[in-house]
Backbone as a printed PyTorch tensor [residue, N CA C, xyz], in Angstrom:
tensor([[[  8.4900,  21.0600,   5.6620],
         [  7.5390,  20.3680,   6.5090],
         [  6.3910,  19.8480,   5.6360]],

        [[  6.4630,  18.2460,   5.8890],
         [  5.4050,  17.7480,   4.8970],
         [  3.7790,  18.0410,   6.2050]],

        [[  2.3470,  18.2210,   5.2900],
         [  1.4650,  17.8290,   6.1630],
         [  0.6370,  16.9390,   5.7880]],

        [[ -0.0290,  15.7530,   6.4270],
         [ -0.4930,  14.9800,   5.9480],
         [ -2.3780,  14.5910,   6.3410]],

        [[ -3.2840,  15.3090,   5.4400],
         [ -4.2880,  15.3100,   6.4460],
         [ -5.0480,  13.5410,   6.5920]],

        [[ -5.2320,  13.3540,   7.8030],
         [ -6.4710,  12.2670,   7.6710],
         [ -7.5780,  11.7470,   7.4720]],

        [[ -8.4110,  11.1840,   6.6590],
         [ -9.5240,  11.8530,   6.2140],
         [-10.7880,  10.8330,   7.0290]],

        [[ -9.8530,  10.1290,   8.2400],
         [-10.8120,   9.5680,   9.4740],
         [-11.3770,  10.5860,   9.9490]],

        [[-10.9370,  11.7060,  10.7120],
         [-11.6440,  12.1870,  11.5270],
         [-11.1280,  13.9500,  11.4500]],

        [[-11.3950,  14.8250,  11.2960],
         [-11.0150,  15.9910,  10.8910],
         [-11.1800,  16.9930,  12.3950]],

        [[-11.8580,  16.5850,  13.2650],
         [-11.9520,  17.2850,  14.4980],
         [-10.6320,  17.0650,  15.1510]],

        [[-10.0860,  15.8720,  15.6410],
         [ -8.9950,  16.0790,  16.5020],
         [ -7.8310,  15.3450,  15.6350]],

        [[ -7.4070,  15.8200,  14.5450],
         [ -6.3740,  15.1240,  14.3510],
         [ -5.4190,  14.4140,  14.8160]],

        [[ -4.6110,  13.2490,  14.6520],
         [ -3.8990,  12.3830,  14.9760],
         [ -2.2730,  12.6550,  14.5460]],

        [[ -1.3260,  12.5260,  15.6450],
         [ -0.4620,  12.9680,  15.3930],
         [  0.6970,  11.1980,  14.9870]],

        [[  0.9050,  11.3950,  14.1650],
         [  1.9680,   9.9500,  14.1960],
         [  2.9770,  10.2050,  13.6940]],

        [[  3.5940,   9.6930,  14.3040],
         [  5.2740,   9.2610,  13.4690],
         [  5.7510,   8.8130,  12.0710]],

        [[  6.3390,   9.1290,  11.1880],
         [  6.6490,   8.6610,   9.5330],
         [  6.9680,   7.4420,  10.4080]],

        [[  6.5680,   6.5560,   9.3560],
         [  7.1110,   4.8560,   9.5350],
         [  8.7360,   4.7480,   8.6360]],

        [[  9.6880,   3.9510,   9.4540],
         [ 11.1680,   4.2640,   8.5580],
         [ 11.2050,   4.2390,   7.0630]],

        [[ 11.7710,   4.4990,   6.4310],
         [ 11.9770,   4.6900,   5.1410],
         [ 12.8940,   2.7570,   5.2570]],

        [[ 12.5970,   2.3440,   3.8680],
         [ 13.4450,   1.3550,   3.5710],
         [ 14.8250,   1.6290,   3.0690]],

        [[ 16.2130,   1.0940,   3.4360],
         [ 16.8540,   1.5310,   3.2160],
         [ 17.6990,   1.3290,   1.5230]],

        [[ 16.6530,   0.1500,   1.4620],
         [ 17.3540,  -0.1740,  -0.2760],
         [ 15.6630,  -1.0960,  -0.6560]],

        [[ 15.1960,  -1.0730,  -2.1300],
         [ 14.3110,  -1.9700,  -2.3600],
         [ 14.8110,  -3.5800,  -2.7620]],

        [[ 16.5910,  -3.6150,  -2.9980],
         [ 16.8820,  -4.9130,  -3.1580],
         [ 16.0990,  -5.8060,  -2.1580]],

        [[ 16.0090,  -6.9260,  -2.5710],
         [ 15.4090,  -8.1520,  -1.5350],
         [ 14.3310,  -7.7080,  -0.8050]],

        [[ 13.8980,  -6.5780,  -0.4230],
         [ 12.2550,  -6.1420,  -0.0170],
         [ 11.3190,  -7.1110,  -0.8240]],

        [[ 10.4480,  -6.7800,   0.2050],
         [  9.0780,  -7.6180,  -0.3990],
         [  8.1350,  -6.3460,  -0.2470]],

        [[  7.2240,  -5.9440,  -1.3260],
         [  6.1980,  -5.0740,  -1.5160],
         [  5.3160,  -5.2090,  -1.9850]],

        [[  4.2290,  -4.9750,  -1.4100],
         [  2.8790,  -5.4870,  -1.1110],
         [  2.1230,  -4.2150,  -1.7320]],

        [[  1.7590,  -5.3720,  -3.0940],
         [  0.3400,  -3.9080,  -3.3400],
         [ -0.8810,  -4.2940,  -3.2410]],

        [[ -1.5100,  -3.5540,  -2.8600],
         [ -2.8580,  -3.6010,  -2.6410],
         [ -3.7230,  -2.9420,  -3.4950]],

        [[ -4.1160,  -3.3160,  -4.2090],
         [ -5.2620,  -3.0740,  -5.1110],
         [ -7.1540,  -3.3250,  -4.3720]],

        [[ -7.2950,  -1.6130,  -4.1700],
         [ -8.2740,  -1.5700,  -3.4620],
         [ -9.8400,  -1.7790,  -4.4910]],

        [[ -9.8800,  -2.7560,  -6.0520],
         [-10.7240,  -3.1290,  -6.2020],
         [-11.8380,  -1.5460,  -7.0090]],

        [[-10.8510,  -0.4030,  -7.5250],
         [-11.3570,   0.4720,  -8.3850],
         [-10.9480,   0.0470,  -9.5090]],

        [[-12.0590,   0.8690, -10.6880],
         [-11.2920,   0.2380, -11.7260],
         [-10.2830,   0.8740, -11.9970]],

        [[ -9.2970,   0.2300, -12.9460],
         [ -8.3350,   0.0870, -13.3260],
         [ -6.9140,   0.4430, -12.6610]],

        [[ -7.1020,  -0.0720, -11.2050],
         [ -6.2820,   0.4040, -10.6070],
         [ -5.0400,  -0.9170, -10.3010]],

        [[ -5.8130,  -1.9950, -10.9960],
         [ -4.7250,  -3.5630, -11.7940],
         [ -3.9280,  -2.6290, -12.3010]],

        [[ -4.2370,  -2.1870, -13.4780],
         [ -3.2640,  -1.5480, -14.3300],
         [ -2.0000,  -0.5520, -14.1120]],

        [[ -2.7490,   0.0630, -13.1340],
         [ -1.3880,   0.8320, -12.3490],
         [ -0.7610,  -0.0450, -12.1500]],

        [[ -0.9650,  -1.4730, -10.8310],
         [ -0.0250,  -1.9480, -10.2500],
         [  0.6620,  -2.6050, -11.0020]],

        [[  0.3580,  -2.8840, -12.0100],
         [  1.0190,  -3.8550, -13.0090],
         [  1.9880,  -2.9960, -13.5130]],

        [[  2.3000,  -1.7010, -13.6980],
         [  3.7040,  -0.7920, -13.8640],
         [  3.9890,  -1.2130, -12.4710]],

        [[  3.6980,  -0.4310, -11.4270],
         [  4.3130,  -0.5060, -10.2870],
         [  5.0670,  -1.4550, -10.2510]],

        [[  4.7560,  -2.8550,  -9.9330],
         [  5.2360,  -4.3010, -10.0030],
         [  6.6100,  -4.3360, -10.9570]],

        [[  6.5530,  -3.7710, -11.7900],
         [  7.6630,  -4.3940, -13.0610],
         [  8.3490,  -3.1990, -12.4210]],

        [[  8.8450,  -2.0420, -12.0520],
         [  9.3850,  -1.2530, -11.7630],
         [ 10.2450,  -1.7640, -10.5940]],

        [[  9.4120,  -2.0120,  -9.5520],
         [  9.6370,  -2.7870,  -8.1970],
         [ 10.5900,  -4.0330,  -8.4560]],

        [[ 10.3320,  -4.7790,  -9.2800],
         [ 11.0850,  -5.7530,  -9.5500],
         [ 12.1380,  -5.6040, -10.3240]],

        [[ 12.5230,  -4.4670, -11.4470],
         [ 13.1890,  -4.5430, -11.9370],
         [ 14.3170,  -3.2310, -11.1300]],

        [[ 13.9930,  -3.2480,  -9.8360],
         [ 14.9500,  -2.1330,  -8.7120],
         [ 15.1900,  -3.9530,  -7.6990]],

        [[ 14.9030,  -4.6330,  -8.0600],
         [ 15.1360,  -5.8920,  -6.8520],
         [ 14.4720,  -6.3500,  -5.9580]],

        [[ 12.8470,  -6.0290,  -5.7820],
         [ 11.8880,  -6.0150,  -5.0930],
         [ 11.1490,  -7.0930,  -5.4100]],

        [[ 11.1200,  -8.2980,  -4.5940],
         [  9.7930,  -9.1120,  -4.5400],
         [  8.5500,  -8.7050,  -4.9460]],

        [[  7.3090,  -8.5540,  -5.3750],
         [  5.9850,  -8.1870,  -5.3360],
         [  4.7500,  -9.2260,  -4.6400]],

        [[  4.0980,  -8.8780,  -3.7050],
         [  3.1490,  -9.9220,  -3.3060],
         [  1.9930,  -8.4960,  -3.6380]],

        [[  0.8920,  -9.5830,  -4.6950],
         [ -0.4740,  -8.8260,  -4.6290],
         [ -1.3860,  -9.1370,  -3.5410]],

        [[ -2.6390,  -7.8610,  -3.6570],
         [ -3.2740,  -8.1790,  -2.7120],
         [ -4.7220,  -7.3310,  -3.1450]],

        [[ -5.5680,  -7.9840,  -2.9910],
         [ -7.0810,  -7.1520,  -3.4300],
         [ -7.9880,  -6.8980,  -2.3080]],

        [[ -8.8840,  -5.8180,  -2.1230],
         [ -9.6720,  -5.3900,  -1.3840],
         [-10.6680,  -6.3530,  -2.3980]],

        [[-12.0320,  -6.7300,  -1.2960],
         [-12.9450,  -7.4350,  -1.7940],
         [-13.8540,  -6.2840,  -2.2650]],

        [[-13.9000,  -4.9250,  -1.3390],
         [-14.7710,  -3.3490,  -2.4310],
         [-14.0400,  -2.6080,  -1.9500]],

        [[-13.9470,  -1.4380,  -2.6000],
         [-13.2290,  -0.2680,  -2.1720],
         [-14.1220,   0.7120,  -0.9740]],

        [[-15.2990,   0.0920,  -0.8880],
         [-16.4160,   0.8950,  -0.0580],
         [-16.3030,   0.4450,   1.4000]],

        [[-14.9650,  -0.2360,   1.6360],
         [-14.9950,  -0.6870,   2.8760],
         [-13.5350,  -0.6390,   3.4000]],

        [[-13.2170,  -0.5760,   4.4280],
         [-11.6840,  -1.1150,   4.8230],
         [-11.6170,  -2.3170,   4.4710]],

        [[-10.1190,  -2.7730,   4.0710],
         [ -9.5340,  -3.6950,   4.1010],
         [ -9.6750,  -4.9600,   5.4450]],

        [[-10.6110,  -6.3340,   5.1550],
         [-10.7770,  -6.8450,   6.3410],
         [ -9.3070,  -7.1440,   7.3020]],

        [[ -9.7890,  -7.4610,   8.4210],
         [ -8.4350,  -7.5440,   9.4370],
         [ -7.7190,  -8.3560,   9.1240]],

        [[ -8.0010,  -9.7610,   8.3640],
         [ -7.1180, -10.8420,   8.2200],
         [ -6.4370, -10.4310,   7.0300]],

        [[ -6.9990,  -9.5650,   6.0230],
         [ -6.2150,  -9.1970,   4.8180],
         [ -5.0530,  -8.1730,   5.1510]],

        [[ -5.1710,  -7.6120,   5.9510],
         [ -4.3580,  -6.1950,   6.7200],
         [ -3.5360,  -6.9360,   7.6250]],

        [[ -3.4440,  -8.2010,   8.3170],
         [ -2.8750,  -8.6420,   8.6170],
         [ -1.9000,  -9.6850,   7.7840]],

        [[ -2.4240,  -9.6630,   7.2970],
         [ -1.2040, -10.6410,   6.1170],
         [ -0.4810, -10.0780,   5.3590]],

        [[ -0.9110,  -8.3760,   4.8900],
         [  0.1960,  -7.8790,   3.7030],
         [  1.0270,  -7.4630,   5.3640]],

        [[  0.4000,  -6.7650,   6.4740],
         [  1.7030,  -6.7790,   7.6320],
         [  2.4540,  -7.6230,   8.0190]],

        [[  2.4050,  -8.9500,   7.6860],
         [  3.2730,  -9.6680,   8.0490],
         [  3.8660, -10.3500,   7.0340]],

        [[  3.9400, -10.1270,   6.2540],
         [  4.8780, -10.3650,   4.5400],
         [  5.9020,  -9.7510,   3.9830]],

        [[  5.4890,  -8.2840,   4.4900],
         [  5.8630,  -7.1150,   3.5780],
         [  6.6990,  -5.8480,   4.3500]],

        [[  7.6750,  -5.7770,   3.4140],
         [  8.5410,  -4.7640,   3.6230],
         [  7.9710,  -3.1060,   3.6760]],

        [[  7.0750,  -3.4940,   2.7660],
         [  6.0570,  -1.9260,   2.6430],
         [  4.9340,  -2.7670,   1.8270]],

        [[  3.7520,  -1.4050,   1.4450],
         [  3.0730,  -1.3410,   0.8040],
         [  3.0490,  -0.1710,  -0.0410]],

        [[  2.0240,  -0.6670,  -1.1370],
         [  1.5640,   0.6880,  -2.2310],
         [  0.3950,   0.1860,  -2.2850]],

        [[ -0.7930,   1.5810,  -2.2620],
         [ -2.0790,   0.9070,  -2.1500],
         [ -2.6460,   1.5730,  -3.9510]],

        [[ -3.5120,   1.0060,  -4.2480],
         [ -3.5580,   1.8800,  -5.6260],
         [ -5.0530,   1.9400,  -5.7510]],

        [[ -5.2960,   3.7340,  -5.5990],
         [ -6.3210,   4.2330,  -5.8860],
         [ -6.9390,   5.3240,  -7.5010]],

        [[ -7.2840,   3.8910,  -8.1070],
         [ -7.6660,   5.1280,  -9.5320],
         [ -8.6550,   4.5270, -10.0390]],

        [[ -9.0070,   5.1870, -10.6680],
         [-10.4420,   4.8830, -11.8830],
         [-10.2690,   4.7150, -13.3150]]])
């Protein structure tokens, strides 16, 4: 049993469903999001060549700061592109 905490709101936790697993990364499209820490380009830039070299499209995507959510129109566009996401959080 995996647990996964949320770090919205810690009083009433939220119960959700795993989102499906993909069943192959051939022909997927995967959406990274680079939330605008440093050097967290650099991760995705492995990620990306990995992704692609399993058969995976890559569409990037940048947070304008990491001190904020992702605006709605940006969250709406890697959702409607993308097979998944990877968000990349490092310093």
């Amino acid at each position: 049993m995996t647990i996964v905490l949320d770090p919205t709101s810690e009083r009433h936790p939220d119960t959700r469903p795993r989102a499906p697993r993909l069943g192959s990364l051939e022909g997927a499209t995967v959406g990274l999001l680079d939330i605008s820490k440093p050097r967290g380009d650099v991760f995705l830039d492995r990620v990306a060549e990995r992704l692609e070299a399993l058969g995976a499209s890559v569409e990037r995507y940048r947070k304008p700061t990491f001190a904020k959510p992702a605006p709605v129109d940006l969250r709406h566009e890697i959702a409607t592109r993308c097979d998944a996401v990877i968000e990349a959080l490092a310093d």
